[in-house]
C-alpha positions in Angstrom: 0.0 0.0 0.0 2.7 2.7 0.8 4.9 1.6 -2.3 1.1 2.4 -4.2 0.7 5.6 -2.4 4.3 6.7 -3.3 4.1 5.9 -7.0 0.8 7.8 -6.9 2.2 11.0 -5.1 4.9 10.7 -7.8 2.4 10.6 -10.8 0.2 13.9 -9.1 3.8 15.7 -8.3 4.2 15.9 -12.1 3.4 18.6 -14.2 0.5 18.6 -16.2 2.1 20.0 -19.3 4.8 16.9 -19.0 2.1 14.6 -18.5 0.1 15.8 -21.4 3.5 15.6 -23.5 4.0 11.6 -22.9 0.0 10.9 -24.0 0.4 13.2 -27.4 0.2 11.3 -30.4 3.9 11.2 -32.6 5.5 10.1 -35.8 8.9 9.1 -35.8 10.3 9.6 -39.9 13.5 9.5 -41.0 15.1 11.8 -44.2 18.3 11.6 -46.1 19.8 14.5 -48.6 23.3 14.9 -50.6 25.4 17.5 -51.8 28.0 17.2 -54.5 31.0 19.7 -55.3 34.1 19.3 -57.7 36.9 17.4 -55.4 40.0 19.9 -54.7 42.2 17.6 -53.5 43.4 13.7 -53.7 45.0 11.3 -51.1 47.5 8.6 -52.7 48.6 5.8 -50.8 51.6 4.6 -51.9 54.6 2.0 -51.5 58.0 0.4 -51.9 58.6 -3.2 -52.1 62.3 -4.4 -52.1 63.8 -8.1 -51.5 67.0 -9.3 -50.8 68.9 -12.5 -49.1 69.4 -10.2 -46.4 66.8 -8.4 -44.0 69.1 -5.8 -43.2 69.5 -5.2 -47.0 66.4 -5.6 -47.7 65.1 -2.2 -45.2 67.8 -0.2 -46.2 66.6 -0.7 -49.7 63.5 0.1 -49.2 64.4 2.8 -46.7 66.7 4.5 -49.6 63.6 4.4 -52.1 61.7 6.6 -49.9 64.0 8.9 -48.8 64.3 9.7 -52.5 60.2 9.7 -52.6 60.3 11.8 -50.1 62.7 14.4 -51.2 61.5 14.4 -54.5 57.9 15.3 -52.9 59.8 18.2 -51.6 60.5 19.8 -55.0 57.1 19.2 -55.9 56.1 21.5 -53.4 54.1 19.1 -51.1 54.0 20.0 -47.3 55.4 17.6 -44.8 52.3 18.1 -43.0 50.6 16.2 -46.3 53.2 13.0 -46.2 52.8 10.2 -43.6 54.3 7.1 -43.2 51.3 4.6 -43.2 52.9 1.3 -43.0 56.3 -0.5 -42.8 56.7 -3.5 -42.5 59.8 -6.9 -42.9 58.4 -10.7 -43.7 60.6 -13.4 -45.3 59.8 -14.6 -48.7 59.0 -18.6 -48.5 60.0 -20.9 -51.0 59.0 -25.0 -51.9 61.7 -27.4 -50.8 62.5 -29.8 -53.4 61.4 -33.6 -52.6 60.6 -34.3 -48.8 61.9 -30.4 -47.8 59.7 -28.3 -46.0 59.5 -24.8 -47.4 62.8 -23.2 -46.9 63.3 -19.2 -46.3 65.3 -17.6 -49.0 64.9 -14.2 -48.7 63.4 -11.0 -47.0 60.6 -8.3 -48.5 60.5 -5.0 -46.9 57.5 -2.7 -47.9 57.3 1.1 -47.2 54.1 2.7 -47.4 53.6 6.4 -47.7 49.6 8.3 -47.7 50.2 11.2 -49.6 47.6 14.3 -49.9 48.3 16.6 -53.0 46.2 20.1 -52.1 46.7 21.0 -56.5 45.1 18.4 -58.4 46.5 20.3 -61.5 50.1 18.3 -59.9 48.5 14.7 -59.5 49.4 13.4 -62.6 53.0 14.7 -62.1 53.2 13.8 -58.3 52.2 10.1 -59.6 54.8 9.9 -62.5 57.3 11.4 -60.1 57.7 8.7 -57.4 57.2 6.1 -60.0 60.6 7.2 -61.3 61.7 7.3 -57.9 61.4 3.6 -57.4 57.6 3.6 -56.1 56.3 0.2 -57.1 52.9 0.0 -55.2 50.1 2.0 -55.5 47.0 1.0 -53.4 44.3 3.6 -53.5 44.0 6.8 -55.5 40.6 9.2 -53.7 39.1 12.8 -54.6 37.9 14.7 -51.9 36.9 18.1 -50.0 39.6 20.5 -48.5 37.0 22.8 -46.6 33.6 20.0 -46.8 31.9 22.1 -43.7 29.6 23.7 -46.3 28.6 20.9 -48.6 27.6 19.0 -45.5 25.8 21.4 -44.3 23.7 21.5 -47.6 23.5 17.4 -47.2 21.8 18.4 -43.9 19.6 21.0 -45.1 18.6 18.5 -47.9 17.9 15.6 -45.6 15.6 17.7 -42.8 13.3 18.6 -45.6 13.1 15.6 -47.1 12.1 14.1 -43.4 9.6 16.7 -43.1 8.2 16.1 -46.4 7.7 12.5 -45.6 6.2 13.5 -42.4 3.8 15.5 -44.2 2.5 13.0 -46.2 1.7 10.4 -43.7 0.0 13.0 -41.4 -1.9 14.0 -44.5 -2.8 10.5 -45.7 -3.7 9.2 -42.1 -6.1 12.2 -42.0 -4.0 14.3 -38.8 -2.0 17.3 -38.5 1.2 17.7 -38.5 2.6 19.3 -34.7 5.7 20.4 -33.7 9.1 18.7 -33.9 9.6 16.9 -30.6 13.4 15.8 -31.4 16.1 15.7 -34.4 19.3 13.1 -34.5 21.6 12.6 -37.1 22.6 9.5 -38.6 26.2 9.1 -39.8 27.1 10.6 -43.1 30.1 11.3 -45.3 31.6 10.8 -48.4 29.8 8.8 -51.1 31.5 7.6 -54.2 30.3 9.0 -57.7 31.3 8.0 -61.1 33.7 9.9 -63.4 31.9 12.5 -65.1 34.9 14.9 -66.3 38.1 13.6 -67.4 41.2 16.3 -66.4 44.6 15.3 -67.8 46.9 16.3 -65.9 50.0 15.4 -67.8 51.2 13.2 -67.9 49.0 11.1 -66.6 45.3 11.0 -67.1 42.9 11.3 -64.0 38.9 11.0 -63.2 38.4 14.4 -60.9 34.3 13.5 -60.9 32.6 14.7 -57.9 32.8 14.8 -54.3 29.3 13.6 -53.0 28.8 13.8 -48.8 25.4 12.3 -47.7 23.7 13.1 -44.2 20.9 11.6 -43.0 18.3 12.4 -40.0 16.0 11.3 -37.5 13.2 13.6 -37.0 9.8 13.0 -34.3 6.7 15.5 -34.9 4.0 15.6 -32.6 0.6 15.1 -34.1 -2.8 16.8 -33.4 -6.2 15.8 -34.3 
């Protein structure tokens, strides 16, 4: 009885506009929007892949290469703050014994990997020739993005709240209510989505897909409804 009497104090202690709040009919929709803009920049991850019968031999090889990568990345006018080392790395390189032999180790592979952001796309193509000729063997990824993508998002987020309250909209309209006020907003993740190449740009010598730059947002939004 006094664990009754308590929960009922509780309930009356309330106010009524927080009480009316929980009983108010709601719809819960969710919106998405995108924004595109012409990349001004690209990220290259590259790498250096030397072997030799020696592990020792086989670092300082690779540790020569991009010392030369790097310096040359110098002359090309790209910021240390734009180079990182992303990966290095020693295994040994296996091979078949012959007849009953086990597999035998007869040699070592050292790989140096560099991530590489060039801020003038109008030096990609150069930038990528460049550490080729420098002794870069490996080149894993090659992506277009945003310097400054604060406002394109923001247009992605503009885009994806009226698009929620569209949807809302319709469904109050169609189940025959009105549409209240917006009890709450959350956002869902969101980024970079990639696009396919519409503009070709050489940048000589070497031919690269710019495209677009596409960032996606999308929202959670709850409106109250009223009869």
């Amino acid at each position: 009885m006094r664990l009754v009497a308590l929960a009922t104090l509780c309930l009356l202690a309330l106010p009524l506009p927080a009480l009316a709040q929980e009983d108010t009919p709601r719809i819960t929709v969710t919106g998405s929007g995108e924004a595109a803009a012409v990349p001004d920049m690209a990220t290259v991850r590259l790498g250096v892949t030397a072997q030799d019968a020696n592990a020792g031999a086989a670092m300082d090889s690779a540790s020569e290469i991009a010392a030369a990568i790097l310096a040359r990345l110098d002359g090309l006018e790209i910021a240390p703050r734009d180079r990182q080392t992303s990966n290095i790395s020693l295994q040994p390189v296996w091979q078949n014994g012959e007849d009953s032999d086990g597999p035998r180790i007869t040699g070592y592979e050292a790989s140096n990997e560099l991530t590489v952001r060039v801020r003038d796309l109008s030096r990609l193509g150069d930038v990528l020739v460049a550490v080729q000729q420098d002794g870069a063997n490996r080149l894993s990824g090659l992506t277009f993005g945003l310097q400054e993508p604060g406002p394109v998002m923001e247009q992605a987020r503009r885009d994806a709240v009226a698009d929620a309250m569209e949807t809302a909209r319709v469904l109050a309209e169609a189940a025959g209510v009105r549409l209240g006020a917006v009890v709450s907003i959350s956002q869902q993740g969101g980024g970079y989505a990639p696009q396919p190449m519409m503009e070709m740009a050489r940048a000589a010598p070497a031919p690269v897909a710019a495209g677009e730059a596409v960032l996606n947002a999308r929202v959670t939004m709850v409106f109250a409804l009223e009869d």
